[in-house]
VOPAGU-2260 file (C-alpha; in pm, 1 decimal, decimal comma):
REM VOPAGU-2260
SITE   aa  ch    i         X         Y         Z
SITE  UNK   A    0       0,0       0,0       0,0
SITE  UNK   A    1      93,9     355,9     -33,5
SITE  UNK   A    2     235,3     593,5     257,7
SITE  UNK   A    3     -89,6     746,1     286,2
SITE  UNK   A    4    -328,6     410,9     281,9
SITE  UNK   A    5     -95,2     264,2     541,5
SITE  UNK   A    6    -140,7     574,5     756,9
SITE  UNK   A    7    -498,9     561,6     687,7
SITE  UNK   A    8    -525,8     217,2     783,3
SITE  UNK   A    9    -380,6     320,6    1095,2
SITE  UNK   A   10    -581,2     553,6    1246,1
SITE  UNK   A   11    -922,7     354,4    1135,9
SITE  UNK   A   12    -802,6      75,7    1323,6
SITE  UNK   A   13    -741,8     330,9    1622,4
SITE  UNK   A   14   -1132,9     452,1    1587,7
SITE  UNK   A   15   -1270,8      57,2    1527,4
SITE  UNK   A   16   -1090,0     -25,3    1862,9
SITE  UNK   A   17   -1200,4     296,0    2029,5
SITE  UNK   A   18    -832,4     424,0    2122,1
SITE  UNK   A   19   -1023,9     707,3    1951,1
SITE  UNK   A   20   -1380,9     774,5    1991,9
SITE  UNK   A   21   -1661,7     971,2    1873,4
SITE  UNK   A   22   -1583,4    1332,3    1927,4
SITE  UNK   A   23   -1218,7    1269,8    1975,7
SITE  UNK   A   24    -959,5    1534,1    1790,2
SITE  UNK   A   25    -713,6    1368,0    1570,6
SITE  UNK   A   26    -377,7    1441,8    1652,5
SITE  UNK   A   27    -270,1    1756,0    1430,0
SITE  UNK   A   28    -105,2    1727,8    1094,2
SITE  UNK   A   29     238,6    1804,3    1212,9
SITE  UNK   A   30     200,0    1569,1    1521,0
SITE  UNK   A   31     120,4    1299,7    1261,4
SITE  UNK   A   32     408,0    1394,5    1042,4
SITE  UNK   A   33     641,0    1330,3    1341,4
SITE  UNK   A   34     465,6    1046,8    1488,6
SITE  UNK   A   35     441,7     830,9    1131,9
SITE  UNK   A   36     726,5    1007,9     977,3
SITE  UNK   A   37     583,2    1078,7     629,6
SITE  UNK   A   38     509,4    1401,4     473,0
SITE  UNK   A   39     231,9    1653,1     538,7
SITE  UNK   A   40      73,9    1564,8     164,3
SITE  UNK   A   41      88,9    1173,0     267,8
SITE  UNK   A   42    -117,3    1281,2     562,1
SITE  UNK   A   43    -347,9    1510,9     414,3
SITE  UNK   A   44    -439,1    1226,1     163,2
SITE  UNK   A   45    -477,9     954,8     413,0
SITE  UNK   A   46    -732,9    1190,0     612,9
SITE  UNK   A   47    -934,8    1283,9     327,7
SITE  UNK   A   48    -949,2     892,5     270,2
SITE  UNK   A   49   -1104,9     827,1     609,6
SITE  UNK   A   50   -1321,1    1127,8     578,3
SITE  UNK   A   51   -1455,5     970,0     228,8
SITE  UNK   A   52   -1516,4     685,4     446,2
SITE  UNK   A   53   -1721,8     822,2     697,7
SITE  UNK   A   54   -1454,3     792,7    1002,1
SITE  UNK   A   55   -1361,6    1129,1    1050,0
SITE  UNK   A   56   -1497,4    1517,2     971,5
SITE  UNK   A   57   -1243,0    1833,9     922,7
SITE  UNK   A   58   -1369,6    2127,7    1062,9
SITE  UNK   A   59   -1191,6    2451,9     919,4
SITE  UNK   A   60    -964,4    2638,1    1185,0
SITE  UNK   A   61   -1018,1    2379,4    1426,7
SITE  UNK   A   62    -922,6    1994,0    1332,7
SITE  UNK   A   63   -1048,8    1683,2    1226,9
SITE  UNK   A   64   -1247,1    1511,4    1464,1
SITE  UNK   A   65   -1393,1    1102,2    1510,9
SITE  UNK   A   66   -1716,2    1112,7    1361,0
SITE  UNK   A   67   -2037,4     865,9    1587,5
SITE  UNK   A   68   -2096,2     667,7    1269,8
SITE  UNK   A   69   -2368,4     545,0    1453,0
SITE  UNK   A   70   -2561,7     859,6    1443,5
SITE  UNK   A   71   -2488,0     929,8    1118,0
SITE  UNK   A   72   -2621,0     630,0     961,1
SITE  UNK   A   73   -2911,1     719,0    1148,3
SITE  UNK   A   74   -2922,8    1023,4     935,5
SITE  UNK   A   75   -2860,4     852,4     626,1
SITE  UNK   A   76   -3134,7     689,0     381,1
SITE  UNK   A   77   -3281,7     332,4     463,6
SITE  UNK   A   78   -3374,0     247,0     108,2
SITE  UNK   A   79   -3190,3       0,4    -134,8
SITE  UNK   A   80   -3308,2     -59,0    -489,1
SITE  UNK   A   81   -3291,5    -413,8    -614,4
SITE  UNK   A   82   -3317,2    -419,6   -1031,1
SITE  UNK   A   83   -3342,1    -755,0   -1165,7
SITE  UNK   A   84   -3467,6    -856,7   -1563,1
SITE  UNK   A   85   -3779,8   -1009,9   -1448,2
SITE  UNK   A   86   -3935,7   -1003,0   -1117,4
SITE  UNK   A   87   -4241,7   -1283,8   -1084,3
SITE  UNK   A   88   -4096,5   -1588,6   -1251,5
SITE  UNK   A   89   -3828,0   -1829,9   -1301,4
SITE  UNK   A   90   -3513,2   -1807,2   -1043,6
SITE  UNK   A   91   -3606,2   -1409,0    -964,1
SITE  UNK   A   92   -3846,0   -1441,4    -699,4
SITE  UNK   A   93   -3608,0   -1647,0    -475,1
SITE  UNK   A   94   -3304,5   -1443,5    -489,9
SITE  UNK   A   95   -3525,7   -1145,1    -405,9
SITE  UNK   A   96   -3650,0   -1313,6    -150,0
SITE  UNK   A   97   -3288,6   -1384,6     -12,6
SITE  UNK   A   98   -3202,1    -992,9     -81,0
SITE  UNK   A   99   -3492,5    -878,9     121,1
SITE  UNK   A  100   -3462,4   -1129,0     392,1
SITE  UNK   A  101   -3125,8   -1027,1     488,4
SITE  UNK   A  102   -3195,0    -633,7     417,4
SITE  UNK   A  103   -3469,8    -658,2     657,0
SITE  UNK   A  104   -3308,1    -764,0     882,3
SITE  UNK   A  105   -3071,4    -521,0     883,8
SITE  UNK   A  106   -3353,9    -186,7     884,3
SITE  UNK   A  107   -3293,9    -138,7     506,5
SITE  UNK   A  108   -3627,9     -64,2     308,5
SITE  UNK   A  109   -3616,3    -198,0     -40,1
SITE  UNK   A  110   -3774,3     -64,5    -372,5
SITE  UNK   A  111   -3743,7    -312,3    -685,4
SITE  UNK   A  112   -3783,5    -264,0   -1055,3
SITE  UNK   A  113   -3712,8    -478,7   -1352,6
SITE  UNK   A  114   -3524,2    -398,4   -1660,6
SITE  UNK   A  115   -3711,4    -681,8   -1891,7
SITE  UNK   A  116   -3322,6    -736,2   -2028,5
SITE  UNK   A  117   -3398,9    -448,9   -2258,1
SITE  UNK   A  118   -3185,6    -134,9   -2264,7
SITE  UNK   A  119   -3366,6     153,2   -2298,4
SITE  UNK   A  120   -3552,7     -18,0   -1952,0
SITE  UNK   A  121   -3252,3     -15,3   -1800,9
SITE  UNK   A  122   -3197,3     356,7   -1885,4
SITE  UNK   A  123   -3518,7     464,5   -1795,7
SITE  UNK   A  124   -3475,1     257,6   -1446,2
SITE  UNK   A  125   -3148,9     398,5   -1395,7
SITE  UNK   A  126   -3226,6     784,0   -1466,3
SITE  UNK   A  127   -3484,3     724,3   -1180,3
SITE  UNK   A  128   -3206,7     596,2    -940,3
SITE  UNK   A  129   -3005,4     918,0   -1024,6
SITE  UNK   A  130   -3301,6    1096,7    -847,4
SITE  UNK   A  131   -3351,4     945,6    -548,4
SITE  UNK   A  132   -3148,4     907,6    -175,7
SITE  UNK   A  133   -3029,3     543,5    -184,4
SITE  UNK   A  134   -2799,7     373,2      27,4
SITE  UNK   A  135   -2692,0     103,4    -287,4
SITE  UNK   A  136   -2786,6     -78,8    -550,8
SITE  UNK   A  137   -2819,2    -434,5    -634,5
SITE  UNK   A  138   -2893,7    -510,6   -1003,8
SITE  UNK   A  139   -2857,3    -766,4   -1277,7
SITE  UNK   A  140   -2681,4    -603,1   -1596,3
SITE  UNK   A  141   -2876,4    -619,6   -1890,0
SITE  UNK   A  142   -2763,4    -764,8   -2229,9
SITE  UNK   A  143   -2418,8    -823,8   -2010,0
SITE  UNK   A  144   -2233,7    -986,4   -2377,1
SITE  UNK   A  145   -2295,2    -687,9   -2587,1
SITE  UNK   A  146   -2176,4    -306,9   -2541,9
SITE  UNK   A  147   -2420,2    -118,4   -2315,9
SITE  UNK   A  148   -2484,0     265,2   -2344,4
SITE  UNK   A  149   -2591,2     311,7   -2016,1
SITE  UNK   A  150   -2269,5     254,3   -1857,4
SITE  UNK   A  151   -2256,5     671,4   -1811,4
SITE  UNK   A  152   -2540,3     643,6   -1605,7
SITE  UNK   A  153   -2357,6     391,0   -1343,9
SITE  UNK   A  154   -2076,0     569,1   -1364,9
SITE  UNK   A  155   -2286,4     901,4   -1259,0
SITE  UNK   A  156   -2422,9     632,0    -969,9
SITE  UNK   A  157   -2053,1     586,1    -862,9
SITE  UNK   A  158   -1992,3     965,7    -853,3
SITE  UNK   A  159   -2274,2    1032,1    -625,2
SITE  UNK   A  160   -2161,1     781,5    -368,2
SITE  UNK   A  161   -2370,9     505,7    -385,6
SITE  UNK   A  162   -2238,4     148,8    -387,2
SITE  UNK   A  163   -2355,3     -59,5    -699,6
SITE  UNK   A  164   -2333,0    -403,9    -692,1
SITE  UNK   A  165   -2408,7    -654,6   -1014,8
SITE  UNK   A  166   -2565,9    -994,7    -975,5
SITE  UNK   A  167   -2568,4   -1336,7   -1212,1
SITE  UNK   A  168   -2350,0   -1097,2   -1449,4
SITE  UNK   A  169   -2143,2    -767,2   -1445,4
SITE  UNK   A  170   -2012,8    -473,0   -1664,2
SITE  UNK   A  171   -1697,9    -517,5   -1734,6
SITE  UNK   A  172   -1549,7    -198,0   -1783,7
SITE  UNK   A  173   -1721,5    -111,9   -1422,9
SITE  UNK   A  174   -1524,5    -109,5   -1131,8
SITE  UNK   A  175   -1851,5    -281,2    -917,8
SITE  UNK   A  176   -1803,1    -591,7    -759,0
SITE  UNK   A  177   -2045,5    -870,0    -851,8
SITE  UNK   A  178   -2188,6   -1161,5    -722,3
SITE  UNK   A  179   -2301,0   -1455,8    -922,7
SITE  UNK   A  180   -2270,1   -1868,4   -1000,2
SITE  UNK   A  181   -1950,1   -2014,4   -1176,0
SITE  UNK   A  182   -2067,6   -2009,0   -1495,6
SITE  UNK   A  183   -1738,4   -2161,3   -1721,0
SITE  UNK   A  184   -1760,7   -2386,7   -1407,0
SITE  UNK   A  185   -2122,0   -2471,7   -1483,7
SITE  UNK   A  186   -2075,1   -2516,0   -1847,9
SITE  UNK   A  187   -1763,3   -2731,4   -1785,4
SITE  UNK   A  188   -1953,2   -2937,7   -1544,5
SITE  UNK   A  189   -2280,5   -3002,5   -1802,7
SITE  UNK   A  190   -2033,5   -3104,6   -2094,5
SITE  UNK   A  191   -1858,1   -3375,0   -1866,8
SITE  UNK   A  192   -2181,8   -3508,3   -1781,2
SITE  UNK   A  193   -2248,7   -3576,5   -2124,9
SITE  UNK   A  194   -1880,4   -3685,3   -2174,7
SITE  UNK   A  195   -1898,0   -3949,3   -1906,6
SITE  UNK   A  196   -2201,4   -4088,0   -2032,8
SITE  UNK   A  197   -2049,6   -4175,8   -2365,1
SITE  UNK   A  198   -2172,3   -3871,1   -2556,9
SITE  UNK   A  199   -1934,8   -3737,5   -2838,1
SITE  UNK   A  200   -2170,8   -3554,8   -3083,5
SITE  UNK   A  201   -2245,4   -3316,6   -2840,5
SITE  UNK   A  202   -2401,8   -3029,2   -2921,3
SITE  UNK   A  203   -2534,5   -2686,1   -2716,7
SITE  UNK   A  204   -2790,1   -2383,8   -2704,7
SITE  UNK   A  205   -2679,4   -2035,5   -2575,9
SITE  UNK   A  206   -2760,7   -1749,7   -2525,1
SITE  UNK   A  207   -2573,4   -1468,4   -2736,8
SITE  UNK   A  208   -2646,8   -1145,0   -2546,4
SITE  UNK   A  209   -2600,4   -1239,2   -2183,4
SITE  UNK   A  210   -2256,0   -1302,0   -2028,6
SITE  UNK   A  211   -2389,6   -1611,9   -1846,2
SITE  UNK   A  212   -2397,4   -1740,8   -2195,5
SITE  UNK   A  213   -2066,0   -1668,6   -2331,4
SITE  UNK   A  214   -1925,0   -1819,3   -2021,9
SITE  UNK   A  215   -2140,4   -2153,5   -2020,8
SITE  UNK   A  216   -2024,9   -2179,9   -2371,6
SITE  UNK   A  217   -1654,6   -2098,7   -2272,9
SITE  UNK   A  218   -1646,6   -2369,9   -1977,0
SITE  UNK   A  219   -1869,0   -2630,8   -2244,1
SITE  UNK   A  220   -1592,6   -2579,9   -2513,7
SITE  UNK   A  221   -1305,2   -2667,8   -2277,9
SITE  UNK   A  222   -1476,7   -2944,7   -2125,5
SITE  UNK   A  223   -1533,4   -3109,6   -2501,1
SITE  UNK   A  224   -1178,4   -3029,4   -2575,4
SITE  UNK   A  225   -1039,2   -3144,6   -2221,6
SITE  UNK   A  226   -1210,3   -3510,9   -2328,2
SITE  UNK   A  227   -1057,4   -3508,5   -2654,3
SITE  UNK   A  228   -1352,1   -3401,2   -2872,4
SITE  UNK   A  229   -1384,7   -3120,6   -3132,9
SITE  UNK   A  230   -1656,6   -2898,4   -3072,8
SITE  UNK   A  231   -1877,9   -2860,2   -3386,4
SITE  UNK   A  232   -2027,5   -2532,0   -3529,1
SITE  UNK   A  233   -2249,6   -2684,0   -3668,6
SITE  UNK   A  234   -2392,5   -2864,0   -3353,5
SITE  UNK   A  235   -2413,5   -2494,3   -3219,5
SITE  UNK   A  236   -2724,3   -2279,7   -3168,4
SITE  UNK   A  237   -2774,8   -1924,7   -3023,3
SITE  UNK   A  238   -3049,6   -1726,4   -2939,2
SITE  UNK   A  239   -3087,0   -1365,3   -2805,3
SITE  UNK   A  240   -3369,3   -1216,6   -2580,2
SITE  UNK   A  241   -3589,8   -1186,4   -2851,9
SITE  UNK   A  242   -3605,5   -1521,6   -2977,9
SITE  UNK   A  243   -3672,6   -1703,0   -2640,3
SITE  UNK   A  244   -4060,8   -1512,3   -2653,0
SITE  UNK   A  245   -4131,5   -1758,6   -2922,9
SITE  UNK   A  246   -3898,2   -2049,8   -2987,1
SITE  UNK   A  247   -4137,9   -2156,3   -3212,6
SITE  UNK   A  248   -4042,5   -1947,6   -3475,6
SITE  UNK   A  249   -3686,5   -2123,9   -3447,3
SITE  UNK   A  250   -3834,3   -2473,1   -3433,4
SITE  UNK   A  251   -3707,8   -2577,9   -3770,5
SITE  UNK   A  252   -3340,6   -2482,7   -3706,8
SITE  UNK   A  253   -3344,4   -2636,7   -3397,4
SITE  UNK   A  254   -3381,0   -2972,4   -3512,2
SITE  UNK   A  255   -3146,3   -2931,8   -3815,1
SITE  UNK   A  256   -2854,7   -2836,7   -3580,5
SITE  UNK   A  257   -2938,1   -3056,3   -3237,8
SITE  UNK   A  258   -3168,1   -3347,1   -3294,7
SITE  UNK   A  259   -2901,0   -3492,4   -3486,3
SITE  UNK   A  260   -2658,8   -3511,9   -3186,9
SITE  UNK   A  261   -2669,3   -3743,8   -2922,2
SITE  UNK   A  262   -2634,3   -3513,5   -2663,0
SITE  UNK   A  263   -2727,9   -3088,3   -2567,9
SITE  UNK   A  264   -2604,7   -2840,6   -2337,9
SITE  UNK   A  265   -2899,6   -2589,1   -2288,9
SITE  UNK   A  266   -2838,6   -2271,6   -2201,8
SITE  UNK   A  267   -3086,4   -2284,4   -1881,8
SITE  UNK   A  268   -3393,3   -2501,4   -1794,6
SITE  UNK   A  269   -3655,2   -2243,8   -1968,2
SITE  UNK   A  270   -3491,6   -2322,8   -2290,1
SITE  UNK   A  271   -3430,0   -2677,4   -2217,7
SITE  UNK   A  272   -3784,4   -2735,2   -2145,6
SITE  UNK   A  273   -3860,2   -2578,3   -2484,7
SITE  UNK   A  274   -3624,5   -2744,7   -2656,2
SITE  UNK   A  275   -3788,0   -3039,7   -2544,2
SITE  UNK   A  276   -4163,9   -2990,2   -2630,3
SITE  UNK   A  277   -3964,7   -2903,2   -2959,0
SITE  UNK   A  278   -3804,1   -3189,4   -3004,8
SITE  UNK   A  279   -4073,0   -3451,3   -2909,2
SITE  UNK   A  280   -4321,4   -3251,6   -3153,9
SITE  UNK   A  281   -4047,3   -3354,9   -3445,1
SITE  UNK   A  282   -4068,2   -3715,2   -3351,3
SITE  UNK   A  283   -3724,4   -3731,2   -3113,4
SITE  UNK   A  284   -3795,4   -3851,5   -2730,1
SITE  UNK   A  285   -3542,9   -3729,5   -2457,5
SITE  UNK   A  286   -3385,2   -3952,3   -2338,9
SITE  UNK   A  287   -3419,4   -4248,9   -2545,7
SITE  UNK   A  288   -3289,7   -4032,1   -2891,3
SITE  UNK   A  289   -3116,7   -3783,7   -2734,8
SITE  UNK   A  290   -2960,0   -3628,9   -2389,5
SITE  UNK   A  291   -3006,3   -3311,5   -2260,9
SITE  UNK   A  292   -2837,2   -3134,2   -1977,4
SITE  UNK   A  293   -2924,5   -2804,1   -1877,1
SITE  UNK   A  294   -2830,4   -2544,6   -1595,8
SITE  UNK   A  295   -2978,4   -2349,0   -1305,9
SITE  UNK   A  296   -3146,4   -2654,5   -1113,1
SITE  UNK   A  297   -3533,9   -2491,2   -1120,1
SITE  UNK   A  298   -3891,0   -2653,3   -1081,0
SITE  UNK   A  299   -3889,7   -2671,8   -1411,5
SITE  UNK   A  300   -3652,6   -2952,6   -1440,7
SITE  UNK   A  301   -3917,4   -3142,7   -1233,2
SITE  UNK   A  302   -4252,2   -3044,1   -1411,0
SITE  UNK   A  303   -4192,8   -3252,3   -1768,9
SITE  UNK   A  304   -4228,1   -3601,5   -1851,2
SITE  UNK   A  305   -3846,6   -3670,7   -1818,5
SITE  UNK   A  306   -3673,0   -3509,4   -1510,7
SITE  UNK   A  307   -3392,1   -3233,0   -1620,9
SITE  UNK   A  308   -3039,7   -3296,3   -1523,8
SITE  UNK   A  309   -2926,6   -2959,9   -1468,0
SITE  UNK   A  310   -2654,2   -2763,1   -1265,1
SITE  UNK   A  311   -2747,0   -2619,1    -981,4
SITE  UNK   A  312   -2784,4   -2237,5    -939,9
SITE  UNK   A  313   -2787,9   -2066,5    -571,9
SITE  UNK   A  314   -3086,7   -1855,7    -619,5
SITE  UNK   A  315   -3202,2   -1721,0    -279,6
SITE  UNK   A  316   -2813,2   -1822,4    -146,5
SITE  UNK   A  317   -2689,9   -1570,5    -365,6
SITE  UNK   A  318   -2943,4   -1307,2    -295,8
SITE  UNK   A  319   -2863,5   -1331,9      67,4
SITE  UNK   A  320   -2454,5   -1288,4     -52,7
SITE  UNK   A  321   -2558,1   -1053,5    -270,2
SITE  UNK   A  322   -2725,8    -829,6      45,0
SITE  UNK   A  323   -2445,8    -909,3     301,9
SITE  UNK   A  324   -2164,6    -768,2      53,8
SITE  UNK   A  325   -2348,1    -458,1      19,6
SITE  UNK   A  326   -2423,2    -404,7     319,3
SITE  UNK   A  327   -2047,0    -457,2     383,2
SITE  UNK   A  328   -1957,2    -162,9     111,2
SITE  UNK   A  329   -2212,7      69,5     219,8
SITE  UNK   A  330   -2116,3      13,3     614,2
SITE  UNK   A  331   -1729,1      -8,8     533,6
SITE  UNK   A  332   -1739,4     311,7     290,5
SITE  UNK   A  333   -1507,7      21,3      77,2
SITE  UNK   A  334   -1540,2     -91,3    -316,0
SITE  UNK   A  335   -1645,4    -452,4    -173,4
SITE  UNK   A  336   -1517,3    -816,2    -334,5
SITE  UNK   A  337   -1693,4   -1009,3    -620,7
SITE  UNK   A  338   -1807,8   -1386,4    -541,9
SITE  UNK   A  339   -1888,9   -1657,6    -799,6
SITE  UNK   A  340   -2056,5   -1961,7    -650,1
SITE  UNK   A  341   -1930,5   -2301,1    -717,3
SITE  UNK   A  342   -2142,4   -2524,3    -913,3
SITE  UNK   A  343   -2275,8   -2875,0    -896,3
SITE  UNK   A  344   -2481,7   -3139,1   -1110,7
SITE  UNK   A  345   -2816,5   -3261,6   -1032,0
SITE  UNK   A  346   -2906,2   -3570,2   -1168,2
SITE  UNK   A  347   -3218,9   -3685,8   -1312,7
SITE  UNK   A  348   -3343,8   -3868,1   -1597,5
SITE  UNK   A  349   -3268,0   -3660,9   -1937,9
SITE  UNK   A  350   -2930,3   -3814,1   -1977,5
SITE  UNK   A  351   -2909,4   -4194,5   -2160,0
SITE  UNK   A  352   -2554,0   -4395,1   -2089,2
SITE  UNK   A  353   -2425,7   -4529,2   -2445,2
């Protein structure tokens, strides 16, 4: 660390331990000078870090002084927005179920919206942020795999003080932590399913305009190539947010580039249990014709004729993480640590041993 983070490191320890307490006068710039023998710039800087942080307050002519940062969070907004693509369906409700459960906890208020993974949601969502007192912000990125517009807006977020922290996917030209499942992990894991079962035409369905999909595909790739088999273009399919309102429409193509493998990566169960329905409407039964493993471990790898192997995603788990790091960046005045969530297979029924 720099002069000036060590020295700022040094008195916050002094106020966490209560050698200095609320109220208390720092020592004076030259007595710090002397005592941690750096220069008078090295201290300045380390006690405008600490007043960023919300440890200490100058007052001009008279000194820096130990702020109560009990009293000021008092003073301080309650409310937390939680943005997510969808709200009422799918894995959504139960991480912001585990969000709210632990913000409650803690007196935070939350407000949610939903971008629909569209962008000009996301801007309108985010210009309302801009105007109102919030202590963070948890949200899913929207369109994470392609180049977003609206990064100005976070950015104008970041500016204003308040913490932003990503979930399932992240921004990354952002300097926001994130917190989300394994997803190369998760990919890599689906693809050796298939690979232990005997599979080698294996093919897969992602999507193209989410990050979750990129990586799936990423950790599926290295997992074909790991057991010695040559991913084929032509066994691969991807879809954007558009086409999963009506797979339907890419029925046709579907079954000219999968149904003639013996085994499928989907992207998620959703468009598993599509691809399914699909499938069976084309004459070709899962398992019996073809395997199919899919990821995010959801009721809907229970609800069809076949049970869904699929990997399993944290849901409310990661909505609870998701609350306790911000809540640790907002509390800690610090950028905060992302956290990926290691992955594992459940197995069911949609995979055939050959």
């Amino acid at each position: 660390m720099a002069k000036y983070q060590v020295l700022a490191e040094a008195l916050r320890q002094k106020i966490i331990e209560g050698i200095l307490s609320p109220g208390n006068k720092l020592p004076s710039e030259y007595e710090l000078q002397k005592e941690f023998q750096v220069s008078r710039q090295t201290v300045r800087n380390a006690l405008e870090v600490l007043e960023k942080q919300g440890f200490v307050r100058g007052r001009q002519g008279s000194g820096t002084y130990v702020l109560d940062r009990e009293a000021e969070e008092r003073k301080k907004s309650r409310r937390i927005a939680v943005v997510t693509t969808y709200v009422d369906n799918y894995i959504f409700p139960k991480i912001i179920q585990g969000i709210e459960s632990v913000l409650a906890k803690e007196g935070f208020q939350v407000q949610i919206a939903f971008t629909g993974n569209h962008i000009w949601r996301e801007e309108a969502v985010l210009k309302d942020l801009l105007e109102q007192d919030l202590r963070g912000i948890i949200i899913e990125t929207t369109k994470s795999a392609l180049p977003n517009p609206n990064l100005p807006l976070y950015r104008r977020l970041q500016e204003k003080g308040v913490p932003v922290l990503f979930i399932n996917s992240r921004y990354p030209e952002l300097d926001c932590p994130a917190v989300s499942l394994h997803d190369e992990a998760a990919g890599r894991l689906a693809a050796q399913c298939l690979l232990e079962y005997g599979h080698e035409k294996i093919g897969g369905f992602f999507k193209l305009d989410d990050g979750q999909g990129i990586r799936r595909y990423q950790g599926f790739v290295e997992a074909l190539r790991d057991g010695g088999i040559r991913p084929l273009e032509e066994n691969i399919l991807w879809f954007d947010t558009e086409d999963a309102l009506d797979f339907g429409c890419m029925a046709e193509r579907i079954v000219k580039r999968l149904g003639a493998c013996t085994g499928i990566l989907c992207y998620n169960d959703s468009t598993a249990f599509e691809v399914i329905e699909i499938l069976k409407r084309h004459g070709i039964s899962v398992p019996e014709d073809i395997s199919v493993v899919s990821v995010d471990d959801t009721d809907l790898a229970m609800l069809g004729e076949v049970g869904l192997t699929s990997v399993h995603h944290p849901k409310e788990k990661l909505g609870e993480k998701a609350a306790k790091q911000l809540i640790s960046m907002i509390r800690g005045n610090m950028p905060g640590m992302s956290y990926e969530f290691e992955p594992y297979l459940v197995e069911r029924d949609s995979v055939k041993k050959l």
